[in-house]
ZAPAZA-407117 format. One record per residue (C-alpha): residue in one letter; x, y, z. Coordinates in steps of 0.5 Angstrom, whole numbers, padded with zeros to 4 digits, always signed. Each point is the difference from the previous one (the first is absolute). Last residue first. Layout:
BEGIN
AXYZ...
END
This chain:
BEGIN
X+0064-0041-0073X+0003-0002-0007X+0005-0005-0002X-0001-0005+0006X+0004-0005+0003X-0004-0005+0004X+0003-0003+0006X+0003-0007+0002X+0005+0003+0005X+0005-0003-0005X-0004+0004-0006X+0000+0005+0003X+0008+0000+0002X+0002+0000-0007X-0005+0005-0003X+0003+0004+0005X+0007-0002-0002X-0001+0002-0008X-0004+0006+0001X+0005+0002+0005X+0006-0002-0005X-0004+0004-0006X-0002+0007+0004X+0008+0000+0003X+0003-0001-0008X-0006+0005-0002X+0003+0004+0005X+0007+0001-0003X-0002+0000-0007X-0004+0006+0002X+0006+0004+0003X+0005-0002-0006X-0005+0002-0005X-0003+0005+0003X-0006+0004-0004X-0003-0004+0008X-0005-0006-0001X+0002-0002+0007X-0003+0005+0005X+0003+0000+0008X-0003+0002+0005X-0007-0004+0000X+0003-0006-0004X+0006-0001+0005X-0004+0002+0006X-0005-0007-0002X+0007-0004-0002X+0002+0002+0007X-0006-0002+0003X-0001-0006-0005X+0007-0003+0002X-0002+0000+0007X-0007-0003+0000X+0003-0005-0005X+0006-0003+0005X-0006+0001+0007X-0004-0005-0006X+0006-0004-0002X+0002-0002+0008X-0007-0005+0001X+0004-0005-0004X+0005-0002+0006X+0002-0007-0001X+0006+0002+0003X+0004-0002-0006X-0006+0002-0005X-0001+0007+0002X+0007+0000+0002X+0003-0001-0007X-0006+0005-0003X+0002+0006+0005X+0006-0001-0001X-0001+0000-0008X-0004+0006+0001X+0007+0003+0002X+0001+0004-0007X-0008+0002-0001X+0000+0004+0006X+0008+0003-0003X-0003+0002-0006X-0006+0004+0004X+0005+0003+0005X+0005+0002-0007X-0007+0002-0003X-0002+0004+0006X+0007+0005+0000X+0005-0002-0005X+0001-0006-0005X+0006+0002-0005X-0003-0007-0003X+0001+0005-0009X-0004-0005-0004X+0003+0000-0006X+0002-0007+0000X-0007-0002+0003X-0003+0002-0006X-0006+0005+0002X-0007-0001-0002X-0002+0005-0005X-0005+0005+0001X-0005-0002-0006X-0006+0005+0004X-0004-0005+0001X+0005-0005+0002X+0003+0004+0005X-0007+0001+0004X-0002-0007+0000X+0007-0001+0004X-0001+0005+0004X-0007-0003+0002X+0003-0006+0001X+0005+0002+0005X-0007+0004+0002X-0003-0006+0000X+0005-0004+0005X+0000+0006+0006X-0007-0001-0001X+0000-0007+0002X+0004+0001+0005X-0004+0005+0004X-0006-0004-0001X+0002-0006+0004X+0002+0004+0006X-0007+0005-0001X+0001+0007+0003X+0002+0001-0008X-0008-0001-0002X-0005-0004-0002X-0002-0002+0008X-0002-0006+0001X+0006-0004+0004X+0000+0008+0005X-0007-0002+0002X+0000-0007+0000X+0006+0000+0005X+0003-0006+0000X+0004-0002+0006X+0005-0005+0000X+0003-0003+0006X+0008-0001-0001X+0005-0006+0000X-0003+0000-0008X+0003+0007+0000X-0004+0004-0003X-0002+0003-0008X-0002-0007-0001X-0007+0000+0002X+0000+0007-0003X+0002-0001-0007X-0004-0006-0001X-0007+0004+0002X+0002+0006-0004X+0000-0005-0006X-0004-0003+0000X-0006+0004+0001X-0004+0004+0006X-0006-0003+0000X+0001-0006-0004X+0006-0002+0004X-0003+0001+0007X-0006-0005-0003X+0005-0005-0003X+0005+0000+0007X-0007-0001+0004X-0003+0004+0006X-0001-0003+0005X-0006-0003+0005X-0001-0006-0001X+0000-0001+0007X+0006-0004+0001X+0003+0004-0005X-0002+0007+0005X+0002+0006-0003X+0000+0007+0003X+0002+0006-0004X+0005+0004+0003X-0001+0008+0001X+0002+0006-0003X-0006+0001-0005X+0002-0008-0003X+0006-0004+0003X+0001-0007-0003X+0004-0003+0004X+0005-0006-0002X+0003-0006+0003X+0008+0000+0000X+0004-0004-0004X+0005-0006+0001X+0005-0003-0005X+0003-0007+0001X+0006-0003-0002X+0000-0007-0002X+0006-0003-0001X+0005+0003+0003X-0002-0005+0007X+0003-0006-0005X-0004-0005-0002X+0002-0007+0002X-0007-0004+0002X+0002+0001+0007X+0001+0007+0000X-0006+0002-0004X-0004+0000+0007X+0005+0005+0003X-0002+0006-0006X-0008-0003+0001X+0003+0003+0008X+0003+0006-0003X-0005+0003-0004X-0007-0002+0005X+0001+0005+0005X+0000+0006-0005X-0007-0002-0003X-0004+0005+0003X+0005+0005-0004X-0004-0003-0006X+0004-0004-0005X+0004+0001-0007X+0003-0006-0002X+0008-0001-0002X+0002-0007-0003X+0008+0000-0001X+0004-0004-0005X-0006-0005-0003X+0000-0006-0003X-0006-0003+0001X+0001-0004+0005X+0002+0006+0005X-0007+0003-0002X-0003-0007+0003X+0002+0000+0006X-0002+0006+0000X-0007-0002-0001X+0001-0005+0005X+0003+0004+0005X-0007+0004+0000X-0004-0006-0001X+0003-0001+0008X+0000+0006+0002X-0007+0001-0001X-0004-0005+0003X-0002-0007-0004X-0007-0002+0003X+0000-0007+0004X-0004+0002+0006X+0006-0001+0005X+0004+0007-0005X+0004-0003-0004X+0007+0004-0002X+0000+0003+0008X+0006+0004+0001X+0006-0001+0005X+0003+0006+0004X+0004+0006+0001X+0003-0002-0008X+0007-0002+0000X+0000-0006-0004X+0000-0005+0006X-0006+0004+0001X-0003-0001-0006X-0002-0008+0003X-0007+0000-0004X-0006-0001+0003X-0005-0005-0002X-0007+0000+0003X-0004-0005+0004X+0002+0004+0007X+0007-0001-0001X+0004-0005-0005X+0007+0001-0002X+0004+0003-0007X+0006+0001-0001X+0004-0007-0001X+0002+0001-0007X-0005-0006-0002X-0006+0005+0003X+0003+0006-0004X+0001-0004-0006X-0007-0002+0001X-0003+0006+0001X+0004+0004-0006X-0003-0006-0004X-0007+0001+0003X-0001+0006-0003X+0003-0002-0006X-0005-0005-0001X-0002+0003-0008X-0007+0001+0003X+0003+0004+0006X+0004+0005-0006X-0007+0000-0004X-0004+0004+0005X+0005+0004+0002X+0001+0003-0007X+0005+0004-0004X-0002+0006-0004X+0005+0001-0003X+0003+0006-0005X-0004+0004+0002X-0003+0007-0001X-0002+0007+0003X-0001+0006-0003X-0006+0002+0005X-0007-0003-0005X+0005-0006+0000X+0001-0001+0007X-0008+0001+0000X-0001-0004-0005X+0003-0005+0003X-0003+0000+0007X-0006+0000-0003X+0001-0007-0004X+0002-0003+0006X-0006+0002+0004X-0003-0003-0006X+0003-0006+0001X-0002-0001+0007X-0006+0002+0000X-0001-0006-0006X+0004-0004+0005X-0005+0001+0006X-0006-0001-0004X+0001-0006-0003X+0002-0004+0006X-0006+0003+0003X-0004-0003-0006X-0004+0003-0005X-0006-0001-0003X-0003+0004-0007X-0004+0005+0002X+0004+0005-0004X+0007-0002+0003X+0004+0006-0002X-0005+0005+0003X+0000-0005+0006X+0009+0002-0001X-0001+0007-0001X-0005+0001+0007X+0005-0004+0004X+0006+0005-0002X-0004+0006+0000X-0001-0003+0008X+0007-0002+0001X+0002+0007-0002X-0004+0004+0004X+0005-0002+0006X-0002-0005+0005X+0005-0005+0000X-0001-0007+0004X+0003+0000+0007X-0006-0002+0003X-0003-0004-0006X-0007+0003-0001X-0005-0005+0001X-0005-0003-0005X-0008+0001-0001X-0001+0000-0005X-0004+0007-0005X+0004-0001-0006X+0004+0007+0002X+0001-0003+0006X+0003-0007-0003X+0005+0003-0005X+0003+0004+0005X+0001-0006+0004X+0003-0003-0006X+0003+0006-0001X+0005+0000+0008X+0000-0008+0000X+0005+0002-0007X+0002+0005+0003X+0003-0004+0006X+0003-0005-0003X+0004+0004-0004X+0001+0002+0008X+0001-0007+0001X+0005-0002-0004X+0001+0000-0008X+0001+0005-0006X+0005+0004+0004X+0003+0002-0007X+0008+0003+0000X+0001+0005-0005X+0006-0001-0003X+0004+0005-0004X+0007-0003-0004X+0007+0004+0000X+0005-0001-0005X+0005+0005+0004X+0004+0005-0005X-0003+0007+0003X-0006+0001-0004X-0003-0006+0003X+0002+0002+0007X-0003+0007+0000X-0006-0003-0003X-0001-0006+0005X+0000+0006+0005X-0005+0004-0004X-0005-0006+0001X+0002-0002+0007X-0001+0007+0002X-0006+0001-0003X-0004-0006+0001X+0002+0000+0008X-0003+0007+0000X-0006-0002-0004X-0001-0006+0005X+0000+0004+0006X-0006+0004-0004X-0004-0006+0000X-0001-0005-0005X-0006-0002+0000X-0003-0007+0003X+0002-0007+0003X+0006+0000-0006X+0005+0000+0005X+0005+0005-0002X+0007-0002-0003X+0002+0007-0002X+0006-0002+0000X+0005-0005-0002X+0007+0004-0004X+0004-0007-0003X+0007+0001-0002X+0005-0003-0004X+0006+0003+0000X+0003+0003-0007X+0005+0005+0004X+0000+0006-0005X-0001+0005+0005X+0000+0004-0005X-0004-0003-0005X-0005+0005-0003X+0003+0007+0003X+0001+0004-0007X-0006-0004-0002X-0005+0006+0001X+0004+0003-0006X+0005-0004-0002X+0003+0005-0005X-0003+0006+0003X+0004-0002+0007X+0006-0002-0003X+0001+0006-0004X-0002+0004+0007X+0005-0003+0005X+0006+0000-0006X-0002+0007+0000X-0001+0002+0007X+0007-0004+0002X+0004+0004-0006X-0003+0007+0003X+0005-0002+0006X-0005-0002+0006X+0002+0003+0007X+0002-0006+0006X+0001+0000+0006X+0003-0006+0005X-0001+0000+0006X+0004-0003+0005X+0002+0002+0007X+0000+0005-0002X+0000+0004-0008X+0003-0003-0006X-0001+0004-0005X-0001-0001-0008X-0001+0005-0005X-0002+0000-0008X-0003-0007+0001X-0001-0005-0007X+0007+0001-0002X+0003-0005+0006X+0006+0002+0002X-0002+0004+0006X-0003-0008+0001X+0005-0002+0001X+0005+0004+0004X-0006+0000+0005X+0001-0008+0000X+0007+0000+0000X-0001+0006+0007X-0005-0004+0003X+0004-0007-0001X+0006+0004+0004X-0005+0004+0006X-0003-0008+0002X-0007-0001-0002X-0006-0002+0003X-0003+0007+0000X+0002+0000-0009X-0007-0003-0001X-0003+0007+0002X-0003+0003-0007X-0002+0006-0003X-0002+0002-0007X-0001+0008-0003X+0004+0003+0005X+0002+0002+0006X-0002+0008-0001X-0006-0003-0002X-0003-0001+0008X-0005-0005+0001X+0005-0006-0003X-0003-0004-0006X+0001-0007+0003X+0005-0006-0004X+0000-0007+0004X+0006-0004+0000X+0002-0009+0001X+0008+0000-0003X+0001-0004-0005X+0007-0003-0001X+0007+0001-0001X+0000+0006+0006X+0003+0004-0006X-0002-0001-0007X-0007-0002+0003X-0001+0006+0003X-0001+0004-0007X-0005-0007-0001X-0004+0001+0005X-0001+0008-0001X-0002-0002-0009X-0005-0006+0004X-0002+0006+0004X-0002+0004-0005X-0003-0004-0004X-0001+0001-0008
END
């Protein structure tokens, strides 16, 4: 049961069409249990018809109008029923294809470059694609998660020159280190594993480098595995070039008249398509440059059938979204196509102070190393708890702690003591209340908390219509405050019949919402803490 959907259709049988709304819970009461401003952009007569409407509508006890238009409404006891008895029946389906769209998208993130670990950046990216494609799933979309695998170019030729030359120092050669060669740790562990692997056997440069390869590919897996995170795809660059498709979007481009030679590279005309300048596709020594294998890949998605591609990039990647948007253009791939979500770095703070890391040095601390300290779990909320628009810090100190000063902690134990509860009433044979005989006079917290669950589907809609899934954890927070202050104020196995049929019906929809947003988040719901 929508509520905005029961609204839109109140309004239709006025305005003879949906009209677009959105509901808040107002901070004072006295205006009611729902508010919304959809009314400002009408006239007083099509205010009053709608008002009148609504009056009528069994679901609100009282309905004001206040200037220059915001509507208030406080739920009937008929509402919270109807509410409750949809939501015990679906449970956490309740909101399962709300948005009904049925498009197709694509969610690509993550994407590292396998030349190493994959760093804590790359923890944020994975969790908010991931909760992202969540949200989008569970809404109505048929959703596809992609990783894009830069399996070729120079810098997966650069580790693969980077362990052969590991390789020769601890054989004992001689044998220069390339200059921008990768100097972490993990190069020489990775030199160390593949002498092991070959036992004395020989070996040539050309097997080493795919074999680093390969294994870092396989790290970079079990990393995204160890943190909850799985593929649909993984799409490799390297097989998109040996089916020729990066030479076909070169040729189309060069048959349209877009391309011209300069200093022995080829530049793409993206100026005449709105970018600040032209693009080097080919660089003079032949190898392909980003842009290109980027609008290739595109390219591709487009073919492939879907209605919108979203990718997670790094904030560093800004200047790079509106001109691949521009490269597309000619290739007749509208500008909505590809919308790109940009995410700030993280900063591990540890004692009060951020510690420094060095990628170019191999000086880092990796995604697996954070998630073995500290936990799945903490460590997903927490990347995803800010704005993606916002630097994140991690505080160790605070992501550590076992107790209510813990984010991720807090919530959890708002869900165990709804089990709790629950464990509680079947030992001493409570009954669990038919719905029918439930008394939904709310007051107090419970309305507050009843209401919180109500608007969820806001939350929810703009979630995936904004792309915005680091809204469910500032929603899970404050669920869980009031849920918390309920527990500790307000006891629920009560002699009273009516007073304890009453809370459990709270307990059970907060069980059921909570578990419903840890699970989007990718977090584990515990029966006991």
């Amino acid at each position: 049961m929508v509520l905005k959907d029961i609204l839109l259709m109140e309004v239709e049988k006025v305005l003879g069409e949906k009209s677009p709304l959105s509901l808040y819970i107002p901070k004072n009461k006295k205006y009611g249990d729902i508010s919304s401003n959809f009314l400002i952009k009408f006239d007083d007569s099509v205010k009053e018809k709608i008002l009148k409407i609504f009056r009528e509508n069994r679901y609100f006890d009282k309905v004001d109008l206040l200037p220059p238009g915001f509507l208030n409404m406080h739920f009937s006891s008929k509402f919270y029923k109807d509410f409750v008895f949809d939501l015990f029946l679906k449970k956490e389906d309740y909101l399962r294809n709300s948005l009904s769209d049925k498009k197709k998208i694509q969610v690509e993130f993550v994407s590292a470059n396998p030349t190493g670990p994959l760093t804590l950046g790359n923890g944020r990216n994975a969790v908010i694609g991931d909760t992202l494609a969540n949200i989008l799933s569970y809404v109505g979309y048929d959703v596809q998660k992609e990783y894009y695998l830069n399996d070729a170019g120079r810098k997966i030729e650069l580790l693969k020159e980077s362990v052969w030359a590991r390789i020769m120092e601890i054989k004992g050669e001689d044998y220069d280190f390339p200059e921008d060669g990768y100097k972490g740790k993990y190069v020489y562990e990775i030199a160390e594993r593949i002498i092991k692997e070959f036992n004395g056997k020989t070996f040539n440069k050309k097997e080493v480098g795919e074999r680093a390869l390969q294994i870092i590919i396989e790290s970079i897996r079990e990393d995204l595995s160890l943190f909850g995170v799985e593929f649909d795809n993984w799409f490799s660059e390297r097989e998109m070039r040996e089916r020729g498709e990066v030479e076909e979007v070169l040729s189309i481009l060069k048959n349209k008249g877009l391309i011209y030679e300069k200093e022995g590279a080829l530049w793409f005309k993206s100026s005449e398509f709105g970018d600040e300048k032209d693009r080097v596709l080919v660089k003079s020594s032949g190898d392909y440059t980003y842009t290109l294998t980027d609008i290739a890949y595109h390219v591709n998605k487009w073919k492939r059938g879907f209605d919108r591609v979203i990718d997670i990039w790094g904030w560093d990647h800004i200047g790079h979204v509106n001109p691949l948007k521009w490269a597309l253009r000619p290739f007749g791939i509208p500008e909505d196509f590809l919308y790109v979500v940009l995410y700030h770095i993280v900063h591990l703070v540890e004692g009060g102070k951020e510690v420094k890391m060095s990628k170019t040095k191999g000086e880092f601390v990796t995604l697996r190393e954070l998630v073995e300290d500290i936990g799945k779990d903490t460590v997903r909320f927490m990347f995803l708890a800010r704005s993606p628009s916002a630097p994140l810090k991690f505080d160790l100190e605070i992501a550590r702690k076992k107790s209510l000063e813990n984010p991720v902690y807090y919530i959890q134990y708002a869900y165990t003591r709804t089990r709790a509860i629950e464990r509680k009433r079947v030992e001493r044979n409570i009954p669990f209340p038919d719905i029918k005989n439930v008394s939904f006079n709310f007051s107090g917290i419970e309305r507050e908390i009843m209401n919180k669950i109500v608007i969820f589907e806001e939350t929810l809609s703009s979630s995936a219509r904004n792309y915005s899934p680091h809204l469910l954890p500032f929603f899970a927070l404050e669920l869980s405050k009031l849920f918390h202050s309920f527990y500790h104020d307000f006891p629920v196995l009560t002699e009273d019949d009516e007073v304890r049929n009453r809370r459990l019906v709270v307990v059970k929809s907060v069980e059921i919402l909570l578990g419903l947003i840890l699970r989007f988040m990718g977090v584990s719901t515990p029966e006991r803490m």
